[in-house]
N, C-alpha and C positions, 0 to 999 in steps of 0.2 A: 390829952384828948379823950373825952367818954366814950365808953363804949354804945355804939348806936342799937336801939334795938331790933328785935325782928316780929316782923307782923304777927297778930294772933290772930287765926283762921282753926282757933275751934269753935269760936261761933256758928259757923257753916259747919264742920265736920268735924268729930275726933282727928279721924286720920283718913289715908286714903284706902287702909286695909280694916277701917269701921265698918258695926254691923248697919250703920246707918247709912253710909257711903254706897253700899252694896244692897240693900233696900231700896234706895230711891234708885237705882241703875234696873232693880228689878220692876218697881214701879214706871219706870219710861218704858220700856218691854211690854209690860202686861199692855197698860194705858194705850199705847200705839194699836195694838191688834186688835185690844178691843175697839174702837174707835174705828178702824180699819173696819170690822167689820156689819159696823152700826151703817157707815157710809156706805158700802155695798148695798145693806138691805133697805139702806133709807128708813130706816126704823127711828128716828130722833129728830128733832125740831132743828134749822137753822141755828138757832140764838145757842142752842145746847151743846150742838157741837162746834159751832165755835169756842165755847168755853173750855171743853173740853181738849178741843188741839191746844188751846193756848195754855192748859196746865201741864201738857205735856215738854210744851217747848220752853216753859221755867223751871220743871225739872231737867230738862235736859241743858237748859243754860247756866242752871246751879253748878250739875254736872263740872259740864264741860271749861268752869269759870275757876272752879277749886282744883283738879287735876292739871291744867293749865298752870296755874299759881303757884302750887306746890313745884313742877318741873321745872318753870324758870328761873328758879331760885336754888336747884338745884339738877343740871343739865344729864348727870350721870348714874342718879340715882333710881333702880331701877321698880323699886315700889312707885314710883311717881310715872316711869317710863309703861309700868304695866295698868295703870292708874288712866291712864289716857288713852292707852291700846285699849281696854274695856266701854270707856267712852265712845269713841269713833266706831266700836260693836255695836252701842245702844244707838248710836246717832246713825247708822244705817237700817236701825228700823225706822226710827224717825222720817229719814229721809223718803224712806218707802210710804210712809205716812202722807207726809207734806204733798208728795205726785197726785196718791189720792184724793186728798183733800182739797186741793185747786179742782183736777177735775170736777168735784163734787160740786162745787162752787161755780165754776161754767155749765154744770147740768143746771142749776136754780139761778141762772143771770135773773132772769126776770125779777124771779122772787127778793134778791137781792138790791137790784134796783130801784125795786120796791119798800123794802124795809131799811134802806141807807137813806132814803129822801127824805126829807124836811117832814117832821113829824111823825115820821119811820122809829120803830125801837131798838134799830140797830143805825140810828144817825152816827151815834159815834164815830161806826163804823165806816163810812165813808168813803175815806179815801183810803187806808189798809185793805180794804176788800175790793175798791175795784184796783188796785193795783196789782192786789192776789191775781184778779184776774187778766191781769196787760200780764201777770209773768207766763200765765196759763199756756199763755198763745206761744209763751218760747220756749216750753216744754218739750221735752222730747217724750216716745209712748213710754210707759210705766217699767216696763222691763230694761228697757236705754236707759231711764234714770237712775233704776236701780243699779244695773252692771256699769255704771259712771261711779257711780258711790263706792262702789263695790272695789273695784280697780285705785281708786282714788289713795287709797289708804295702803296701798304699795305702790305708787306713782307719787303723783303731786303733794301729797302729805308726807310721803314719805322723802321727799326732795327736801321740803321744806324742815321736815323737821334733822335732817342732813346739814343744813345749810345754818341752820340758828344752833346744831352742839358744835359744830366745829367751828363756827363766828364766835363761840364763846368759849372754847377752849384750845384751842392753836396757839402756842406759845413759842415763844424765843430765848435763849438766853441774855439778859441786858447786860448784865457785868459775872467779875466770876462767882458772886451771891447771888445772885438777883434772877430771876425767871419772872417773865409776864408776859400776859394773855396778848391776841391782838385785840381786844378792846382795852386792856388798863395802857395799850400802847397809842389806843385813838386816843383814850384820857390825855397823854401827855401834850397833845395839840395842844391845852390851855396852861402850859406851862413859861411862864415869863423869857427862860434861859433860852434864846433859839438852837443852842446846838443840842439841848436836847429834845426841842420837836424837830428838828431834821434827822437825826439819829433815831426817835423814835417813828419819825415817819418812813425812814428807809429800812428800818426791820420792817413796820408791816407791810410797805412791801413788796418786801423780798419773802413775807410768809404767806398774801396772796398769792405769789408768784409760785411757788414752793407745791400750793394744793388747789391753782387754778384749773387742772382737769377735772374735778370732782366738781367744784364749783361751779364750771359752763356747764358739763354733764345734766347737771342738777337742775339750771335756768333753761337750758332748752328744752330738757322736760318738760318744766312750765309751762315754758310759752307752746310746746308745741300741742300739746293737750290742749290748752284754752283755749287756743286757734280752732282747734278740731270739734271742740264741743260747744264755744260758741255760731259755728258756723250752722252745726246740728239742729241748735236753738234757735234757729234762724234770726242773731244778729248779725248787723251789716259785718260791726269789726267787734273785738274787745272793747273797742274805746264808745262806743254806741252804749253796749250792754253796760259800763259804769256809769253811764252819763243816767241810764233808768235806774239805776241802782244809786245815782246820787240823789235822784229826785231834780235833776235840773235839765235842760233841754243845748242846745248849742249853741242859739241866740246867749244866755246866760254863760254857757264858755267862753266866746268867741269875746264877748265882753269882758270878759275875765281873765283871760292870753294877750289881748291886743292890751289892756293895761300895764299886764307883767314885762312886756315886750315895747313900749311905749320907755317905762322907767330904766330899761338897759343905761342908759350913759347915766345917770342920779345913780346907781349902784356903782359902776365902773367909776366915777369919780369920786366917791367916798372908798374904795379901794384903793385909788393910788393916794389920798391923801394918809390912808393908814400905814402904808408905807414909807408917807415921809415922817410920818408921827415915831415910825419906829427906826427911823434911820437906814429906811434900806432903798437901793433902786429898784426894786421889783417885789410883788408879793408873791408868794407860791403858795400851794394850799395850804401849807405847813403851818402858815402865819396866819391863816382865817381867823383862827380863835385865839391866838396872841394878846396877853391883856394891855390895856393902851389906856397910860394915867394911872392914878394914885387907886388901886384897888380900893374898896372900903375894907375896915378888921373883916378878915373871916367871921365867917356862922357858927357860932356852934348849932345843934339840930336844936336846941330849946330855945335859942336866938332865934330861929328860923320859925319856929312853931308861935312864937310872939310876934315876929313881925305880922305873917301871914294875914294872922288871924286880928291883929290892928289894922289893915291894910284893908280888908275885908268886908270889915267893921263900918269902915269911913262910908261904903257906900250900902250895905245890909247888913242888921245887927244879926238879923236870923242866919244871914250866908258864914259870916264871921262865928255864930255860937258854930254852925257846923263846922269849921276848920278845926275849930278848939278841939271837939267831941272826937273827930277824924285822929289828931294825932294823940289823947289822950287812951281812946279808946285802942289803940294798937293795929290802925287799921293801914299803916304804912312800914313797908320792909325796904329803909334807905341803905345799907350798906353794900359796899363793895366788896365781893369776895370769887375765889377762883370757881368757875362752875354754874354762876349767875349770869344770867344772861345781863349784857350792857344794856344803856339807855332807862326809860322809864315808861311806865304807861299804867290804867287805871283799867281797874274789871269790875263787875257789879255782880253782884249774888241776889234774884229775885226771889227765891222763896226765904234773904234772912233778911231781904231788903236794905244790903249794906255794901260796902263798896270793899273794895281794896287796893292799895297802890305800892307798885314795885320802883323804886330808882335806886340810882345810885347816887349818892350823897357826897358831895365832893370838899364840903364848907364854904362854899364861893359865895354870891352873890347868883352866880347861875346857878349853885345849886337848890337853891332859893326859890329862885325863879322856876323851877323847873314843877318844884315843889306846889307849887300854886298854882301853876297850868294844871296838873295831875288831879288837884284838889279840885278845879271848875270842873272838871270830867265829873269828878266824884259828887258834886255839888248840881250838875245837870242831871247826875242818877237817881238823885233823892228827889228829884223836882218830877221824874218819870215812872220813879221806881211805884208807887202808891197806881198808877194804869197798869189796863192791863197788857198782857206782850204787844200784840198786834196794836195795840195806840203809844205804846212808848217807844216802838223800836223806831230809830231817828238813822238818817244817813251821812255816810262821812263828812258831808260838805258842810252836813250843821252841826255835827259829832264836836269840833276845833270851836265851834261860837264861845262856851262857856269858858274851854281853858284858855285861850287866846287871854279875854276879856277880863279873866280871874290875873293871869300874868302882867297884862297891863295895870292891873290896880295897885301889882306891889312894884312895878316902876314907878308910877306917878309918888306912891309912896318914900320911895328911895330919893327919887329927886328932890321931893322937900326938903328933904330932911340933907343936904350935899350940896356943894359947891368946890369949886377949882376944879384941883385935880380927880376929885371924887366924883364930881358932877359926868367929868369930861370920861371920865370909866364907865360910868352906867351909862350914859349917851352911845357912847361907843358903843357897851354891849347890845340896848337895843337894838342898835345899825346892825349890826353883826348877826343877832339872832334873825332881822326883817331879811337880811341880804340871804340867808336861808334859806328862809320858810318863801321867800320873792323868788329869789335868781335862782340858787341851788334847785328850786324844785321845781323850776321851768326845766333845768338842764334835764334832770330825772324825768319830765313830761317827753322831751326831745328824746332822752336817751330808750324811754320805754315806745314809742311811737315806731320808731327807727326799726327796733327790736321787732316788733312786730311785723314790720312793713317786708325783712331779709327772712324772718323765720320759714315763708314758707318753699321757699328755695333751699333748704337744707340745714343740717344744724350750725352753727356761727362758734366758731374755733374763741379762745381766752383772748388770742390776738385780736381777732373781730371785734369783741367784748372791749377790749382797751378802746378799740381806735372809733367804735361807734360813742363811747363815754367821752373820750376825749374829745370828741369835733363838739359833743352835746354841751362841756363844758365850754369852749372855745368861744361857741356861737353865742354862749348867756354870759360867764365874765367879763371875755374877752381879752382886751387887754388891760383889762385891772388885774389879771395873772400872769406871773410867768413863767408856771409851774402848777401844774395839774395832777388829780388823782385820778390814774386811768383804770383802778380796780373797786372803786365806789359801785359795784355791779356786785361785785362778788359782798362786800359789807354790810350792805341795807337790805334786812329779810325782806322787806315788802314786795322785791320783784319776785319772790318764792311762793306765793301764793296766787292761785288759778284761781281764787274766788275772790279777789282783789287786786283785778289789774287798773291800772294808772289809779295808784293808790295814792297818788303827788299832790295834781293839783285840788285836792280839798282843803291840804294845808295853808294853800294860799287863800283859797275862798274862806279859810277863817278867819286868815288873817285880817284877810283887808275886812271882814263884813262883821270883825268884833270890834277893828279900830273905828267903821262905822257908827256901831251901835254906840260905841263909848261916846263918840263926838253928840250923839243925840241924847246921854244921855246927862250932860255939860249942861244942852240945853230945857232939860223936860223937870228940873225939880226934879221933889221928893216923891211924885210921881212913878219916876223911873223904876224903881227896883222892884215892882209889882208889875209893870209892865214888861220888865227884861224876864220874870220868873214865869208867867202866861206868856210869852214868846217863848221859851224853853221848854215848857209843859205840852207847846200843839207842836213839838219839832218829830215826836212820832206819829203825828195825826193828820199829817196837811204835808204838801210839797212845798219843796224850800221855795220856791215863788211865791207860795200862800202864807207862808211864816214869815217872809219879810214882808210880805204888804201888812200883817197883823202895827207895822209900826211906819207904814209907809216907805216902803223901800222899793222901788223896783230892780229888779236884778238884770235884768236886759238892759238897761241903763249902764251906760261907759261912765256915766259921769260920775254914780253913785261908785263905783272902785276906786275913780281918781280921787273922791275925798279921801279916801282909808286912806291912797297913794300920799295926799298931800301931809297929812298925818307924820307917816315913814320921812316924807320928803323934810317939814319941818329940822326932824334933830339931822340929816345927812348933812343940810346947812350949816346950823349949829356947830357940827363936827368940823366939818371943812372950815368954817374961822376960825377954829381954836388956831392959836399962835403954834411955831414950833421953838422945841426948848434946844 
């Protein structure tokens, strides 16, 4: 097997102890105060200091994108740990910045109103600006904002970042050779033998169980801060303030829940047929990702870097050149190694205007797949990266559109190309990954709700922790389980961050609103790909309501979910005839 390589991110910076690295940390410094104090004296035009915050906040998402990058890839290293501690320094000027800067922008509503309208020279601007200003209103005074910041970065950053070295380095002994992580022990989920996913399921755990104080310690921090400082900002709950931060309102939830919540028994009965696929009476979590049918040959990463980019191709030549470029040019770090954080996920660097992608590489078919989701991220950045901040920055709920829909393209491709038992593996896996990104993260919606609803009654013991996860799972599996993970709280960073609470369901709304798009785009010709890339382009510039009507979508529409739904629903059937052997 080759050895895989590792990202090159000296395009963005030498290192993290470069003269350049430390230059632009001084430049987001300077830039904020003076800026700061342009806005005090009103000495600058609208249009000017707009531009002006917004070069600040691409140095600092350069910043804050490269010391990031460098640490997840290595958890303990302490140039990278100080690399980010200097960061979170600069971003507290920033932040001090930003308080200003909205107010500044509620002193000139008028003016603003004014130059965002229809033949205005800050039309662009739009909707970024008055949504500056809806955040305005749930600001707290300048000094609160700042001592929130301030506090942050030994509180809830400091939980978080607590929470993600010990997720990736907590280990077990497996045999009397062998030591691994509990993430190389979640990897083992997708391991064909089941007794070593139940063996590797019950060490992790028993090593949840092992450093579950630190871990609730950690989450009630979280939430009980968010609670406190949403409240300040006078949102109703947490779940209000992401709903403005998704850009979607509760009509568009509630249509979005009642679907997920609708397909309960289509998921529960494609679970218990997996279990008779696998010869067992009952499925436990252990067996989710259990492979089911004739695998196709592993990947090697040049395999994988060929399909992609054919797969790609089929529907944009220009989408497909950039897969090519992406993996030639060294902008993905797929290995697995002690110290890297699990999972995958995509960063963008605005001042080199290029992306970067961290996974883990497993040779599967999923890891394939995971690959190409990563790359639609990276592939939505290039489409955004060319605006400026305030018109590309796009919200969770549209964040999922690209990689959903990139992931979709190299299933459709896999299925051509497969039949029998090969077919009946990728069918599965789809199901499998839908019953995820569907059910799983309904439960996660339930399980963070809940959380919320007990927090302010006091802080919620490990035990607590299990048995609110567990009902959360109960009520969305069901009994297509008969064995649950009651430490998925303590595993998934995303309940670790106070600036991303119910960070769940957006995954869903990609899901279903990329299997959408794809169905429309079956039917729209050669049309399409120009139309799905101007639908990606106003995903920072418009509310997710206004980017889907760019293609006629309403999102308050239940009906327009149960297509995506019907989509999922398709291979579940599929699946459920396959014969048993």
């Amino acid at each position: 097997m080759n050895t895989l390589p590792a990202w090159d991110l000296t395009p963005i910076y030498p290192g993290c102890d470069s003269k350049e690295f430390s230059e632009d940390l001084h430049t987001v410094v300077t830039e904020s105060k003076a800026l700061e104090a342009d806005l005090e004296t009103g000495s600058c035009d609208l249009k000017q200091s707009i531009e002006r915050y917004e070069l600040v906040l691409d140095y600092l998402e350069n910043l804050n994108a490269y010391s990031s990058a460098c640490l997840t890839t290595n958890t303990s290293n302490p140039l990278f740990l100080k690399a980010v501690s200097q960061v979170e320094e600069a971003s507290l000027v920033v932040q001090h910045l930003e308080v200003l800067f909205l107010n500044y922008l509620a002193q000139r509503g008028d003016e603003v109103e004014k130059r965002t309208s229809q033949g205005g020279d800050l039309q662009a601007y739009r909707f970024p600006l008055q949504e500056l200003l809806e955040e305005q209103k749930h600001q707290m005074a300048p000094e609160l904002e700042a001592l929130a910041s301030d506090l942050a970065r030994s509180g809830t950053d400091a939980f978080s970042r607590l929470q993600e070295a010990m997720g990736s380095s907590i280990h077990t002994q497996w045999d009397a050779e062998t030591v691994k992580t509990v993430v190389q022990l979640r990897s083992d989920a997708t391991n064909a033998d089941r007794n070593v996913r139940k063996v590797a399921f019950e060490k992790e755990l028993a090593l949840w169980k092992a450093y579950e104080v630190p871990f609730a310690a950690a989450l009630n921090g979280v939430k009980g801060t968010t609670l406190t400082l949403d409240k300040m900002r006078g949102f109703a709950s947490p779940l209000d303030r992401s709903l403005f931060e998704s850009r979607i309102d509760r009509p568009i939830l509630d249509a979005l829940i009642g679907t997920l919540e609708e397909s309960l028994p289509l998921f529960r009965r494609y679970l218990k047929k997996k279990a008779q696929l696998l010869g067992l009476p009952g499925l436990s979590f252990y067996d989710l990702f259990a492979p089911v049918g004739k695998e196709a040959s592993h990947f090697t990463y040049e395999e994988a870097h060929s399909f992609i980019v054919k797969q790609f191709s089929t529907f944009s030549q220009e989408m497909g050149a950039f897969a090519d470029h992406a993996f030639k040019a060294r902008w993905i770090d797929p290995e697995s190694r002690k110290g890297k954080v699990g999972g995958a996920y995509d960063t963008s660097f605005p001042l080199a205007k290029q992306s970067r992608i961290l996974s883990n590489f497993d040779y599967t078919y999923s890891g394939v797949s995971t690959l190409a989701h990563e790359l639609g991220h990276a592939w939505h950045d290039s489409v955004v990266l060319p605006k400026s901040n305030l018109q590309r920055t796009y919200p969770m709920t549209l964040a999922e559109t690209a990689s959903i829909f990139s992931e979709f393209l190299v299933f459709q491709g896999s299925l051509a190309e497969s039949s029998g038992e090969q077919r009946l593996a990728l069918v599965e896996q789809f199901v499998q990954d839908a019953t995820q990104v569907c059910i799983d993260i309904l439960s996660r919606f339930y399980f963070e709700t809940e959380v919320f609803a007990r927090r302010p009654d006091g802080e919620l013991s490990a035990l607590e922790l299990c048995s609110i996860m567990e009902e959360a799972q109960k009520r969305t599996y069901g009994d297509g389980l008969v064995e649950y993970h009651p430490y998925m709280w303590a595993a998934k960073g995303h309940y670790y961050s106070s600036d991303f609470s119910f960070y769940n369901y957006p995954y869903a709304f990609g899901q279903l609103f990329a299997l959408g798009l794809y169905e429309k785009s079956r039917h729209s010709g050669s049309s399409f790909p120009a139309q799905y890339k101007t639908l990606l382009a106003a995903t920072g510039s418009l509310s997710a309501r206004e980017v889907a009507s760019l293609v006629d979508i309403d999102l308050a529409d239940r009906s327009f979910w149960e297509q995506g739904m019907a989509v999922i629903a398709t291979y579940i059937g599929e699946l459920c005839d396959a014969p048993l052997h």
